[in-house]
N, C-alpha and C positions, 0 to 999 in steps of 0.2 A: 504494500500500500504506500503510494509515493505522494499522496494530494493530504494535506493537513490545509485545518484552517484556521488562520490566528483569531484569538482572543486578544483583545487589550486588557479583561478585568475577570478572572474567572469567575469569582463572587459573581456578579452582576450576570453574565454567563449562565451559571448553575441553578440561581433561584428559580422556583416554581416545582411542578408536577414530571415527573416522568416516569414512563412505562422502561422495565428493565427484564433481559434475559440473560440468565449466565448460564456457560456450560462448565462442570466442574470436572475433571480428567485425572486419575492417580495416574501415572505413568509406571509408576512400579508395578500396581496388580490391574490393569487396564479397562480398570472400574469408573464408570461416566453414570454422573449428576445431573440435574439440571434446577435452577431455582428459577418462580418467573414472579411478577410483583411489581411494585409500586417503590419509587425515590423518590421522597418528598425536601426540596431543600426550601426550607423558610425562615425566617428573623429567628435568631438566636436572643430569647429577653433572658437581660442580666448579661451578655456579652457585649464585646464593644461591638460599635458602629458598624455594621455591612457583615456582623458574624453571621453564618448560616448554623440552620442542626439540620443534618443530612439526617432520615429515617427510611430504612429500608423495612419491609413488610411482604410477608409472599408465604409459596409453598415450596419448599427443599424436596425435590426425587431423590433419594440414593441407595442403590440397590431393590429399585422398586418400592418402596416404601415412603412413601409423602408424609412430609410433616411441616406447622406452619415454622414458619425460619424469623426472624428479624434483626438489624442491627441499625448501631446510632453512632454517629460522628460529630464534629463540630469541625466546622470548616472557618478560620480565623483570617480577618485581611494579614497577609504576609509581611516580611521586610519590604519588598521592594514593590511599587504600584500593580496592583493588578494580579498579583501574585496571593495564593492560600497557603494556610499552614493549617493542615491538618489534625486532629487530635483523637484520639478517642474519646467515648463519654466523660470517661473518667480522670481525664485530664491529661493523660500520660501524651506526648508525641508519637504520632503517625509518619507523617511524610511531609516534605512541602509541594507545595503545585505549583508551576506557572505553564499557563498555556498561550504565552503571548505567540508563542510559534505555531501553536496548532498541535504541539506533541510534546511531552513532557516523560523523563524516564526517570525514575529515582527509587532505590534503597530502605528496605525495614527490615534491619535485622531481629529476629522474635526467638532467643533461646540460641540453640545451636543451627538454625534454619535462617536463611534467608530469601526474603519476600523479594521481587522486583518487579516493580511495576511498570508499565508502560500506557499514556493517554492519549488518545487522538481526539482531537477535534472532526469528524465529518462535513458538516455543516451549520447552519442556525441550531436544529432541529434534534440532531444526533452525534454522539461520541462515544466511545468504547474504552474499557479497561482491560489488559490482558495481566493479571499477574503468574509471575513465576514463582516458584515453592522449592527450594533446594535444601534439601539437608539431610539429617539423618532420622529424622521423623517422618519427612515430608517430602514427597515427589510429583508434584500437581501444577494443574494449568487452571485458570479460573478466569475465562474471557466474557464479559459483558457487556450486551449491544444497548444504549438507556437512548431512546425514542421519547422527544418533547408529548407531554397532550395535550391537544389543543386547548383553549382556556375555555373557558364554558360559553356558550351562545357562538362558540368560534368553529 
């Protein structure tokens, strides 16, 4: 995939509704996931200015078995304009973002495993997450296509 699209402010970018599907891949025992769901990013209250709280919501396949899934982030204005810093709920650091290029690649180390991520921009509309999962617990791929929803009456 060679076409990226810049952002100048991912905050601004990312707010609102979006439909999201991820496939999840162990690569060690060649076992495939899939989650599908809703990514809500909206005003973070009690955070500073332009903070988001990402929430994810859906239903997790894995090994045939569905179960509902959710997870929550706080997505903070970054260092430099335009740019996020990521967190978890709980406050600890995730990752930072910037998508003024349209693609963004960066590093979570979690234990003896390292996360890598990688962001495209697609369009207004669309953008995708691939992360990697390497280590000695973990051997997986976890690609996510997230699709704007129209706003309502739209």
């Amino acid at each position: 995939m060679g076409e990226f699209r810049p952002v100048p402010d991912a905050l601004r970018y990312l707010a609102g509704n979006w439909r999201l599907e991820r496939s999840v891949r162990d690569r060690a025992s060649a076992d495939e996931g899939a989650f599908t769901g809703t990514a809500t990013f909206s005003p973070l209250h009690g955070g500073c200015r332009g903070a988001l709280l990402h929430h994810e919501s859906g239903t997790f396949v894995w090994q045939g078995t569905a179960r509902p899934a959710e997870r929550t982030l706080h997505f903070l204005p970054g260092a430099a304009p335009g740019t996020a810093d990521v967190r978890f709920a709980d406050g600890r650091p995730f990752h930072g973002l910037d998508l003024t290029s349209g693609r963004w690649v960066t590093d979570h180390p979690c234990a003896a495993d390292l996360y890598r991520g990688e962001f495209t921009v697609l369009d207004a509309d669309r953008w995708r997450t691939v992360w990697r999962v390497a280590g000695p617990a973990k051997d997986l791929v976890l690609s996510t296509d997230y699709t704007r929803d129209a706003p309502p009456g739209g």
